[in-house]
Steps between C-alpha positions, in 0.01 A plus 500: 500500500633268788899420525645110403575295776835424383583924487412531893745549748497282782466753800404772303271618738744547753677838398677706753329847501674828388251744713435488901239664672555818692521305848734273339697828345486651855596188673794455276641847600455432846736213457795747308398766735393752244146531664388712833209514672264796369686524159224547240358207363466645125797557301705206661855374316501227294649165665647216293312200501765169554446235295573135567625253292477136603806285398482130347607259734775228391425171480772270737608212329487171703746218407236306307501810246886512471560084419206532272729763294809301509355194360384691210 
């Protein structure tokens, strides 16, 4: 069964992803400095992946926009 047009996200494909790789784990403890050299490589902590959220920009009215509300 395929999925309506009209019920797809726009985007949808581009999901941030809730699992990282064990570099990426091991890289992100570097960083907080939980990680040393020769630590074992099984067993490591879990790490908190961030997530970012892009914000809508706000449209700047120009004067054109606010005399075209007045003269309604």
């Amino acid at each position: 069964m395929t999925l309506d047009k009209s019920l797809k996200v726009a985007g949808g494909s581009i999901k941030s992803r809730n699992v990282m790789t064990r570099v990426e784990r091991i890289k992100r403890l570097k960083e907080l400095e939980r990680w040393k050299e020769g630590d074992p490589v099984l067993g490591i902590p879990k790490t908190r992946v961030v997530k970012i959220s892009m914000k809508k920009k706000k449209k700047v009215k120009g004067p054109e926009e606010d005399t075209k509300k007045k003269k309604k």
